[in-house]
N, C-alpha and C positions, 0 to 999 in steps of 0.2 A: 402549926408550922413544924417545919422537920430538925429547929433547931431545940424546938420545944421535945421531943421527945427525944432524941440524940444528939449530945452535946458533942463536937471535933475538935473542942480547945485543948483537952489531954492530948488527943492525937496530933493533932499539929503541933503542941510541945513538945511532944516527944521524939517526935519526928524529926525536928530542927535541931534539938538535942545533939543527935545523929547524921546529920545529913555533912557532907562536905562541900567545899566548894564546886568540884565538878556536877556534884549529885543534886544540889540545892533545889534547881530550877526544875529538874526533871522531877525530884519528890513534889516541890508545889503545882506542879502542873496536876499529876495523878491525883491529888488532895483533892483538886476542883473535879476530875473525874467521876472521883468517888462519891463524892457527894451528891453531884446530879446525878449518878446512877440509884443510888438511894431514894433519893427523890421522886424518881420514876416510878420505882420496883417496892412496895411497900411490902411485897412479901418478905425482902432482904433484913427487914428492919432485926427484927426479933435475933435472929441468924449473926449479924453484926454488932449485936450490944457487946459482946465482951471484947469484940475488937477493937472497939472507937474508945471502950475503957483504958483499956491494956493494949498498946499495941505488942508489945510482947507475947501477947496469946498466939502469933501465929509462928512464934516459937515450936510449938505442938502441932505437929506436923498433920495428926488427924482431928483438928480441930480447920486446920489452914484446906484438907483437904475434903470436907463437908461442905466448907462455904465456895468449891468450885464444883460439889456436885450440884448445889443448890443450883450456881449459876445454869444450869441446864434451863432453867425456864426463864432466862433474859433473851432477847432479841438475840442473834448470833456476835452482830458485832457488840454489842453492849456486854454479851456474854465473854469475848476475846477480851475487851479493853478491862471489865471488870477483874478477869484472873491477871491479867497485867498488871492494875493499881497492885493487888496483894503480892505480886511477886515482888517489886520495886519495894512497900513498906517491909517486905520480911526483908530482903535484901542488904535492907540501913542498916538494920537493927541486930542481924547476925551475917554469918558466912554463908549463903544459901546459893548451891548451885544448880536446883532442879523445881523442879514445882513435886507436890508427895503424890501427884497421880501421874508420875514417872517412874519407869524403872533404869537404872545406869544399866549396861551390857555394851562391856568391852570398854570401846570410845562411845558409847551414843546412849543419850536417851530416849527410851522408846514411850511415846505418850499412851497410855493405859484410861482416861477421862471417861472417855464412850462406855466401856468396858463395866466402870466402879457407876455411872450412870444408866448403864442394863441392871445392875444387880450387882449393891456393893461390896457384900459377900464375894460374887464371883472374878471382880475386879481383884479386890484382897487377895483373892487366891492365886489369881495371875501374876499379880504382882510377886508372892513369896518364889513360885512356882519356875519366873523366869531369873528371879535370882540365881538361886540354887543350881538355875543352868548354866549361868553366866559363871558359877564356881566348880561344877563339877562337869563340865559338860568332856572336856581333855582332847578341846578339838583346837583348832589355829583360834584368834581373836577375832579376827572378821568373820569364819567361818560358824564361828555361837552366834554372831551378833548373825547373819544373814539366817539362819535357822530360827530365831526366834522370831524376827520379821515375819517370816513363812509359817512358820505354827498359828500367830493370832492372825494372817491375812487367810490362814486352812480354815480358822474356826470362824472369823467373819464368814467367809463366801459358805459354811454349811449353816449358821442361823440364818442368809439370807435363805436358803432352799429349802428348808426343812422349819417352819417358824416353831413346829409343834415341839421339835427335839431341841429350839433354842429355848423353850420355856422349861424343858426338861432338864438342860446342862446349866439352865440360871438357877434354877432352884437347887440340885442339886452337890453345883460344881462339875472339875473335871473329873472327880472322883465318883461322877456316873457312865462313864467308859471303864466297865469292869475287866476287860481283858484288850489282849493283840488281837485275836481273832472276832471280838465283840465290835472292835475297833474295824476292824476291814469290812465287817459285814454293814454295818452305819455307813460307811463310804458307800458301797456298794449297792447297797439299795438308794442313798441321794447323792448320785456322783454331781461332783463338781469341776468346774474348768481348773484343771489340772494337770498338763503336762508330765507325765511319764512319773507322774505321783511326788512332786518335788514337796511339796506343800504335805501331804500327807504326811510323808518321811519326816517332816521337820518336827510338824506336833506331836508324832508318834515316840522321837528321841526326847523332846522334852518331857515326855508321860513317863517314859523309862527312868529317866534321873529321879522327878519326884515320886513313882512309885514305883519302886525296885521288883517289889514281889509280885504286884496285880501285873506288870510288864516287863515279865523277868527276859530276858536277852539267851537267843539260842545262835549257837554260832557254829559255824564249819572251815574248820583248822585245813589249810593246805600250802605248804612250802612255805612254812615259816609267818603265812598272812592268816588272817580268818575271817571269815565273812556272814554277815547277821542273816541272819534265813527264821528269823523269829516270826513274825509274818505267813512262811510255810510251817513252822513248827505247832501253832496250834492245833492245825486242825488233819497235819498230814506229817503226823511223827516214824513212819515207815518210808516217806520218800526221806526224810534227812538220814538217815538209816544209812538209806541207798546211796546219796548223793556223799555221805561221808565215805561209805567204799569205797567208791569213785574215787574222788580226791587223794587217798592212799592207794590207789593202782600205780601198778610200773608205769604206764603209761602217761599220768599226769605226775608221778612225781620226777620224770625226768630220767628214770633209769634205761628205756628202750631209745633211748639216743635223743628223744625229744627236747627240746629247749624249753627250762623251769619256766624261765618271766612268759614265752610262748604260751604254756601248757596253762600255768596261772591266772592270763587272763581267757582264755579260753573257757576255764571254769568258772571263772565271774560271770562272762558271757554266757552258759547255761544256765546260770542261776537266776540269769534276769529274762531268760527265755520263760523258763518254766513258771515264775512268778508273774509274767505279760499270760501267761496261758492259765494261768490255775485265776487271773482276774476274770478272763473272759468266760472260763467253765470252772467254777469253785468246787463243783465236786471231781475234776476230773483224776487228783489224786489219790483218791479216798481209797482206805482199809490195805492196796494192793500197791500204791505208788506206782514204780514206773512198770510195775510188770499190767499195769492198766491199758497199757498201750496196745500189746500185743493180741488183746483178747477178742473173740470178735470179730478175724481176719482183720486186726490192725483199723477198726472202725474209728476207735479214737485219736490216729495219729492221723487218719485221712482231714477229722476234722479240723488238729493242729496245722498241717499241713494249707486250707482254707483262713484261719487265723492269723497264722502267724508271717511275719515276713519273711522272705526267703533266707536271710542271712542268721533269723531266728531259729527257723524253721533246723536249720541246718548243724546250727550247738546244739538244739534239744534231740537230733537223731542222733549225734553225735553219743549223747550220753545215756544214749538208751540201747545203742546198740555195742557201746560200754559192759554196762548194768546185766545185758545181757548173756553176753560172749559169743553174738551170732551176727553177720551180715545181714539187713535190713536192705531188702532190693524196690527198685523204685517202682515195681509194680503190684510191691506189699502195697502201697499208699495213696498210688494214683489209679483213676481210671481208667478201663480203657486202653491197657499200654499191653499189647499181647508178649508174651515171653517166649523166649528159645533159649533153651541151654546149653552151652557151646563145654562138652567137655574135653575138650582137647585146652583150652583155655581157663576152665573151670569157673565160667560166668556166664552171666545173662545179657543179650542183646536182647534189645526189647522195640514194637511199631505200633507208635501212637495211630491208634482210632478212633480219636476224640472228635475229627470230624464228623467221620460216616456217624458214628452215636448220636451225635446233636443232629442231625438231618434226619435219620433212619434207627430210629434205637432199634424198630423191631429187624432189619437187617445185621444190628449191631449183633443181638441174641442169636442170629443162625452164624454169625462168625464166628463169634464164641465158641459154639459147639464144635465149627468145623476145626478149631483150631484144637479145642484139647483130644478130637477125634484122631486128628491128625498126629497131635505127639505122642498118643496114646500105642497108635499103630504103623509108625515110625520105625519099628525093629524089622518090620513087617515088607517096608516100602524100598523099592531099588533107586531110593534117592536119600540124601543124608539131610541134616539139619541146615547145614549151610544151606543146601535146595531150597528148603522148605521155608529157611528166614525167607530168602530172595523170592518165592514166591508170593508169599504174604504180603510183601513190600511191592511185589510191582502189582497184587491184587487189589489193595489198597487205592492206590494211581487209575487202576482202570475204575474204580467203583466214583472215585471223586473226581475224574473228568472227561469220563464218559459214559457211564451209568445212569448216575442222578442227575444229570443236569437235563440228558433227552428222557427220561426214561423213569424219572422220579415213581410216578401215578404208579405203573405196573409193578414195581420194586416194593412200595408201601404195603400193596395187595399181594402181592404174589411172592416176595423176597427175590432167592436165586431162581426158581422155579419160571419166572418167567424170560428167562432167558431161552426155553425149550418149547416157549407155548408158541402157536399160530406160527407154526413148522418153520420155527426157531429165526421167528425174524428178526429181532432184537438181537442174536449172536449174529446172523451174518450183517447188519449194518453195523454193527460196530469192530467188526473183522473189518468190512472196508471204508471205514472211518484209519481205522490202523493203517491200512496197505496206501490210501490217498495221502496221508500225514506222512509217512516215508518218500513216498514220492516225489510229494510238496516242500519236503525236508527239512518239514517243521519237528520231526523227528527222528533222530537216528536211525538207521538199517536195524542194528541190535538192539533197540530200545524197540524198535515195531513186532522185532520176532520172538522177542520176549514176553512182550505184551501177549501175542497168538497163543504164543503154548502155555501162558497162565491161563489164558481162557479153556484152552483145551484141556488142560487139568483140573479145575473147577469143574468144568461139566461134565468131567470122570467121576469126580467125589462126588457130586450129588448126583449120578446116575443120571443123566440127561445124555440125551443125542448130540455128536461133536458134529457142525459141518465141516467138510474138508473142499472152504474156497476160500478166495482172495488169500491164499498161501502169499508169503513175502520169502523169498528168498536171496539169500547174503553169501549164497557160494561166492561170486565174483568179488564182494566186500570182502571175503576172507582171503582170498589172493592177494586183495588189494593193501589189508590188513600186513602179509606176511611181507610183501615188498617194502610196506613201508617201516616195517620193524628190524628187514636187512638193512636199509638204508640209514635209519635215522640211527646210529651210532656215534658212540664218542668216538673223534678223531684223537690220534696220539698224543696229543699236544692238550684235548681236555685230562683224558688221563695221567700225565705228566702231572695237572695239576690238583686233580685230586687225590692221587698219589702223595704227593709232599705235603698237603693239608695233614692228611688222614695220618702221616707218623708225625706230623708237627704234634696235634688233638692227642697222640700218643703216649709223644713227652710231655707234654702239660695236662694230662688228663688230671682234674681235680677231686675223681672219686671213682670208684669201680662202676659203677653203671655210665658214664662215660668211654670209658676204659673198655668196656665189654663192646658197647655198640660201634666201636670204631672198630675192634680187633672183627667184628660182624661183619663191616665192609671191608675189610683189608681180606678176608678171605673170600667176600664175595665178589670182588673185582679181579681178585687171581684166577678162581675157580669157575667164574660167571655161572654160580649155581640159583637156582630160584630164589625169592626170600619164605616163600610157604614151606620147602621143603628143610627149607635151614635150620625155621626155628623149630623143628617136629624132631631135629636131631637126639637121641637119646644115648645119652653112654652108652647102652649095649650095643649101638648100631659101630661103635669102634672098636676095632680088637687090634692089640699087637700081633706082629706075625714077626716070628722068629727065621732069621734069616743064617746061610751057612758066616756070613760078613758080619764085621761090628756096624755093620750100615742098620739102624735103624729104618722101622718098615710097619705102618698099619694100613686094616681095610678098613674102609666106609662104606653102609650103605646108606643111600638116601631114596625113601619114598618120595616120587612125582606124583601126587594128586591128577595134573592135565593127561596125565599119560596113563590114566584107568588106576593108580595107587598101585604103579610098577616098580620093580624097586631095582636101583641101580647099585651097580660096586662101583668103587674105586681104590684103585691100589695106589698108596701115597707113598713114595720112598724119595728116595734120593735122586733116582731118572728119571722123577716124578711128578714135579709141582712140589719138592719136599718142603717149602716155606709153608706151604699150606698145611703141611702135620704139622710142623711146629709152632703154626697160628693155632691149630685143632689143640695141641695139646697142651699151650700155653694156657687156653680157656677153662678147658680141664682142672688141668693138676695146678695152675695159680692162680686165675682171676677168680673162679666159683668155691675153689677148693674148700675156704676159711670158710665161707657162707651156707655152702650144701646144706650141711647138717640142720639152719634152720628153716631150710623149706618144709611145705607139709608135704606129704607123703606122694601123692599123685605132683608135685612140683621137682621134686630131687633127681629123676632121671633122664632130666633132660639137661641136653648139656648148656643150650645160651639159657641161663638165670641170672636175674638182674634181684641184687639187693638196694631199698631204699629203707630208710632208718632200719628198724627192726623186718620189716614185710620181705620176702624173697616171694619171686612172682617169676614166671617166663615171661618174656619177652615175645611182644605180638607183631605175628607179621603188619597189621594195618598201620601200626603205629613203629614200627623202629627206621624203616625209611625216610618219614619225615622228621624222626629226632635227629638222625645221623646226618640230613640234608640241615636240620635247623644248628646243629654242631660245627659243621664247617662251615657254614655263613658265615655263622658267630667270629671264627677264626680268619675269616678275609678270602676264603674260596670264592669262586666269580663263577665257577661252573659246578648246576644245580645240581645234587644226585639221585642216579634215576637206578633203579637195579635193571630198568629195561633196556638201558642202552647201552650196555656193557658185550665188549665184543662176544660171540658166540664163541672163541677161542681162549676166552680168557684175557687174561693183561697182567701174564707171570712175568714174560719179559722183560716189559717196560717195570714192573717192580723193583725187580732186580735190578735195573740199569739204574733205577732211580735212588732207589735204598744205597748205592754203592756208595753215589756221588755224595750223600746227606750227611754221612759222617765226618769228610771233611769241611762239608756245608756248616754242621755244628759246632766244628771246633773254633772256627772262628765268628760264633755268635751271630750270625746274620740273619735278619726277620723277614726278607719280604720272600714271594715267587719268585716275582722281578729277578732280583738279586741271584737266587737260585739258579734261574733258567740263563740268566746272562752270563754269570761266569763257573760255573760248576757244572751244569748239564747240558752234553751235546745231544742234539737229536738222534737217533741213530741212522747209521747212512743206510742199512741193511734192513730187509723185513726181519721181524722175530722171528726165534728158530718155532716157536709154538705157532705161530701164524702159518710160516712155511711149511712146516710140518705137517700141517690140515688141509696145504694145497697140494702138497706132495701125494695125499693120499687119496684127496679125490681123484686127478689126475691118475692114479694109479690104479684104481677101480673103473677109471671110465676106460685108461686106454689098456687097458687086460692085454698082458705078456711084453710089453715094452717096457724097457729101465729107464724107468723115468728120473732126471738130475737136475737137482736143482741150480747146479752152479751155472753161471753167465756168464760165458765166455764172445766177448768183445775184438774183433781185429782193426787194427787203424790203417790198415790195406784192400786189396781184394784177393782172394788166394785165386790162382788160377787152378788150383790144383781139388779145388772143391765141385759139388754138383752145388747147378743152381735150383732154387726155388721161390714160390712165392713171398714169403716171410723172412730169407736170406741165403744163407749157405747150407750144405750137407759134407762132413765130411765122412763122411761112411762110404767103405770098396766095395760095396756091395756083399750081396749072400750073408749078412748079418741075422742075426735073431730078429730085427723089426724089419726088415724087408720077407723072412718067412711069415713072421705072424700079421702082416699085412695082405700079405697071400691066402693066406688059412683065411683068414676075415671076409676074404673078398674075393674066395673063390667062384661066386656066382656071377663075377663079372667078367671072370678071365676066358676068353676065346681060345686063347693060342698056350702054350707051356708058361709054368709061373716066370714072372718077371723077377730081374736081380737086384732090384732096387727098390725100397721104401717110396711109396708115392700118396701118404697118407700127412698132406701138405696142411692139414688143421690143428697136426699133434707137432707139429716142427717145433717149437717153440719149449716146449717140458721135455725134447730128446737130449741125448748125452752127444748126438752128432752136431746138433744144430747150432752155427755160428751166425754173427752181425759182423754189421763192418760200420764204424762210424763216419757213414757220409750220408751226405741227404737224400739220395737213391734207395741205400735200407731202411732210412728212416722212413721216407717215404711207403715203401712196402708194408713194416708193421702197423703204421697208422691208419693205412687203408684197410689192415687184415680185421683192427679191433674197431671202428667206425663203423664199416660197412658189412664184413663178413659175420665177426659177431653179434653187429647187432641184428643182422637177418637170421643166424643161428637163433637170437635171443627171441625173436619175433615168430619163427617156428616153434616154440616149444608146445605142443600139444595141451587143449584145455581139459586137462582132465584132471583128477587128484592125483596125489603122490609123485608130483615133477619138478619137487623142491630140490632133488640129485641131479636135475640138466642142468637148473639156474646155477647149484652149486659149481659147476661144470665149466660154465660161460664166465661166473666171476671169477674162477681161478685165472682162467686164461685171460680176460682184461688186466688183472691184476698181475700177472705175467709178464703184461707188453710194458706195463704198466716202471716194473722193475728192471727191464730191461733197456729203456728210454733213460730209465737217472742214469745207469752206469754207462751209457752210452754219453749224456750229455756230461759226466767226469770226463771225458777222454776229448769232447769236442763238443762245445755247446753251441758252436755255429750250425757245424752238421743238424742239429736237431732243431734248429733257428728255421733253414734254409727247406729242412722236410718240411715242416709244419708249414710253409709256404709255398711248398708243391703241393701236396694235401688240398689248400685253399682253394689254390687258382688253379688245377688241375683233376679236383676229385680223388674217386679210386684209380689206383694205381694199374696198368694193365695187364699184371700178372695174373690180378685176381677175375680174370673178367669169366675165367670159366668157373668157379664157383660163387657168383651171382644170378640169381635167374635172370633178373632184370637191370643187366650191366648198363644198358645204353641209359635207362631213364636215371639212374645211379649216379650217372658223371656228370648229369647238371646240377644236381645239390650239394649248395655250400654247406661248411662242418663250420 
């Protein structure tokens, strides 16, 4: 019997001894526990004799904690209930707030059982190992305690994968992970589920605490933090080298304008770059560090670049082209991406052909060639780079959607070559593939003719036969082009208010590249100069000119690219556009002035340069349009900025009128347009003298030897004492200078001796004689002159090139009648009510009936 060989009457004396009132029942219940467990499990017997003698034996905490390894070989629940009875008898009898195959950390006991029942040695050792962390570790309390969690859940999940190295770590402890780097390579040859190495990091900190020396701690000091790279420091002590220069550059330490906490984590962020990449390729730092990258035509950053993710990808170039002190361009690294180098900008635009590669590599390889043939002999060719990008780029387009998809088979076998075979069929169906797509207008006119002459260039460079059909011609687009580039302009009213945007962004400009790009448009909507030729502006192209006056006075010249890279002057003074030098010289000598000095060398002689932190850069024509448009949105502008739409005259005047009114727009604080245009800015009732002054001059070039004047003069009578005419009155006595040089003009029509009278009734209108009258009769007359006369003038103009000076011609004079109608309708807006309803319901007037071919058919069409 089991009382015959273990007697329980000490234990339960003792026990009772001990036990309280609340405790009583629960210690007697355990007693009966214990016993049928015993009873069961005769292996237990031996193992519990000096406990059922002594209950105090389990005072001794490795005695209390052999009889719960024993328990490993009971039933599981017999095994729970069993370590229960012992906890509750040690409980009585002393102060006991653990079981001894726990370890306390922090707040919590972490059960260690399994662990001392793998191998009780290695249990033991866990156990001392997470103490000493739980004391030395110098981190938050939850933050030791969730690290020690994660160290034995790192070491569970590698004895489940690896059983052979669990039998190696039971046997010989943890003290057979002989280093960091011995440590990452065990991981690494049996990786485990392990999220961005959390689990790893845990046990590896705990290895550190208990063994200082085998896992001594390498770190990299920056801005006052430091960061463990112990990890890389085994086996790649020439990249911590590197990465420690880094870190003490101006750069990250915050001296080239940069922001420290910015720059700081930036560099964490490398550091877990390059430690994600040196897991995926262990040797990829070795002997050379980062100068590993570049070797090889940058083979191993092509592969980081496949690796890593893009926001990765993007700290570790970051700190390589650091480490470096050179630009890393993106066709170091990718395939496939052909380059052009734009030295007026001093960069590389670059045109992915990642497609054509993947469909056609061996097509890829004749590009290739033609391309570095091309840059190579480049100096050579009467086309520039800019050409040359746009060509490749619309070569590109023709090859991926219309090449390869009809034409694949022959391309594979022949490359370009067969574009000239079987008397060049393949080029002319795809010439009129081109010319039917235009047609059909599934593609632009200039996108078709574009297309042609890359074809025709291509089959230059590779020596093939061009045909000359299915030609697409866009003369008539270009007319149509230039009409609609007279018309779609800002009216006074958009420029009004980009005007007061653009000095509002003035006054609140928050930094000089701000600052610079608006003073960019403030001189390009005075000036209405190109933006290609603006930003190509260089100091030298400005010089003072010394005047006998204290009037300030410089020249500009600016190169036009459109116009064969003709170079224009202009003289800026005082009679001049003079706001415009003092916007010129403002940029000059105060917005770049402080900065110049750190541009690099090929950057300092231009004059718009834009600094950002430390970088001084010019500023790109592609891009300062959309800054300066995305500027004034920002600020409540409603009209979008276009540098195309700006009058061909400029818009000094409205400047001026507008600038006038701003300052005491400012002084009393007011924010909106609105506000602006309602009580401070009148429209002007007058064209601008810059406007007038371009119409004055046409007119004066068309009507040669006539003083032409601009002033409008208005009578609210009829003079009797005037000649009549079509378009109103004359008061000229004849034998005048324009009645001679109307004779000289038109002596091939004269029969009889010259006449004494001016009868050249198209120019009435620009003469110094020419009067109105404001009633609806003159009204009448002008209306019919610009409706009907002009527009058959405008409908005549010959279709040939260069008759951009008639149409000049025709707008003066609508814009004429135009000016002469408002000041007519100040004086009598009935008068002008009353015409415009003769007009109507009467047609042309029948003054003009002898300069209409086709008067009769004229007077049925309503205006």
């Amino acid at each position: 019997m089991l009382n015959g060989v273990l007697n329980f009457s000490r234990l339960e004396t003792q026990l009772s001894d001990n036990v309280t009132a609340e405790s009583s029942k629960r210690v007697k219940l355990h007693i009966q526990f214990f016993k049928r467990i015993l009873m069961r499990y005769e292996i237990l017997h031996s193992h519990c004799h000096r406990l059922v003698k002594d209950i105090n034996s389990l005072i001794d905490r490795d005695y209390w904690l052999k009889l719960e390894v024993k328990a490993a070989y009971l039933e599981p629940k017999d095994d729970v209930l069993f370590r229960r009875c012992l906890f509750h008898f040690a409980s009585t009898v002393s102060e006991v707030k653990s079981r001894p195959s726990s370890v306390f950390v922090f707040d919590t006991n972490i059960d260690l059982l399994n662990w001392y029942r793998k191998n009780f040695e290695l249990g033991s050792e866990l156990h001392e190992a997470l103490t000493n962390w739980n004391l030395e570790s110098g981190l938050a309390g939850s933050t030791t305690r969730f690290n020690a969690q994660k160290a034995l859940m790192c070491l569970h999940l590698l004895f489940d994968k690896a059983p052979k190295l669990a039998d190696l770590i039971s046997k010989h402890g943890l003290s057979w992970f002989k280093s960091s780097q011995h440590f990452k390579n065990i991981f690494h040859e049996h990786p485990i589920e392990d999220r961005n190495k959390v689990l790893q990091s845990a046990l590896l900190s705990v290895l550190r605490v208990n063994y200082p020396k085998r896992f001594s701690t390498v770190k990299i000091a920056i801005n006052r933090k430091s960061i463990d790279v112990t990890d890389l420091a085994q086996s790649e002590s020439v990249l911590i080298k590197q990465l420690q220069a880094v870190a003490d550059s101006e750069k990250f330490k915050g001296d080239l304008e940069h922001s420290i906490e910015a720059m700081t984590r930036r560099f964490l962020a490398i550091v877990t770059s390059i430690r994600r990449f040196s897991e995926e390729k262990p040797d990829a730092f070795k002997e050379h560090g980062l100068d590993n990258f570049k070797a090889n035509n940058f083979s191993l950053l092509k592969e980081a670049k496949a690796a890593l993710r893009k926001d990765q990808f993007s700290e570790l170039l970051l700190v390589i082209e650091q480490h470096l002190g050179e630009k890393i361009h993106r066709h170091d690294y990718i395939a496939h991406l052909l380059p052009f180098f734009f030295k007026r900008y001093e960069s590389f635009r670059c045109i992915d052909y990642s497609e054509v590669a993947l469909t056609c590599p061996s097509l890829m390889l004749e590009i290739e060639q033609l391309h570095r043939s091309e840059i190579a002999l480049l100096p050579e060719k009467n086309y520039n780079i800019e050409t040359l990008h746009t060509r490749f780029s619309k070569l590109k387009r023709l090859i991926v959607n219309y090449l390869i998809p009809n034409y694949k088979k022959e391309v594979l076998e022949h490359g370009f070559l067969c574009l000239g075979m079987d008397q060049s069929s393949i080029q002319k169906a795809i010439f009129e593939q081109l010319q039917g797509a235009v047609k059909s207008k599934s593609i632009s006119i200039r996108s078709g003719a574009s297309y042609t002459e890359t074809m025709r260039w291509l089959m230059t460079i590779t020596g093939q036969e061009t045909i000359e059909a299915f030609k697409i011609s866009y003369k008539r687009h270009q007319r149509h082009a230039r009409r609609l580039r007279i018309e779609d302009l800002y009216s006074d009213s958009e420029l009004r208010e980009l005007i007061f945007f653009i000095e509002k962004g003035i006054n609140e400009a928050q930094n000089s590249k701000q600052l610079l790009a608006l003073y960019f448009a403030r001189i390009q909507i005075k000036s209405c100069w190109n933006t290609s030729p603006m930003v190509d502006i260089e100091l030298s192209d400005i010089t003072d000119v010394a005047l006998p006056t204290a009037q300030k006075s410089i020249t500009l010249l600016l190169q036009k690219p459109r116009k064969g890279y003709d170079i224009d002057t202009y003289s800026l003074d005082g009679r001049a556009v003079n706001s415009v030098m003092r916007d010129i010289l403002f940029v000059r000598d105060t917005i770049t002035k402080d900065y110049r000095n750190l541009a690099a060398p090929a950057v300092q002689p231009f004059l718009f340069i834009t600094k950002e932190k430390t970088n001084v850069s010019r500023i790109k024509s592609g891009t300062i349009v959309s800054y300066i448009k995305a500027l004034l949105k920002r600020l409540g502008c409603r009209v979008a900025y276009n540098s195309m739409r700006i009058r061909k005259s400029g818009a000094n005047h409205i400047y001026r009128d507008v600038a006038k009114q701003m300052r005491a727009y400012e002084a009393v604080n007011l924010h909106t347009f609105d506000t602006f245009i309602k009580h401070y800015q009148r429209i002007s009732e007058q064209k601008s003298q810059e406007t007038l002054h371009t119409a004055v001059d046409v007119m004066q070039r068309y009507f040669t030897g006539r003083e032409i004047d601009s002033e409008i003069r208005v009578l609210m009578v009829d003079d009797a004492s005037t000649q009549k005419t079509p378009s109103g009155q004359c008061s000229s006595r004849g034998n005048d200078e324009e009645a001679k040089q109307y004779n000289k003009t038109h002596r091939h029509l004269q029969q009889s001796k010259s006449n004494a009278w001016c009868s050249d009734f198209l120019a009435c209108i620009w003469c110094k004689h020419f009067r109105t009258v404001a009633d609806p009769e003159h009204v009448w007359q002008l209306l019919s002159y610009k409706k009907y006369v002009l527009s058959e003038m405008s409908a005549s103009i010959s279709d040939i090139d260069n008759n951009e000076f008639q149409q000049e011609a025709i707008n003066a004079l609508q814009q004429r009648v135009d000016d002469i109608l408002v000041q007519v309708a100040k004086r009598s807006q009935i008068a002008l009510n009353k015409g415009e309803e003769l007009l109507m319901n009467k047609g042309m007037h029948p003054f003009w009936e002898f300069a209409i071919t086709s008067a009769n058919s004229l007077r049925g069409i309503n205006v």
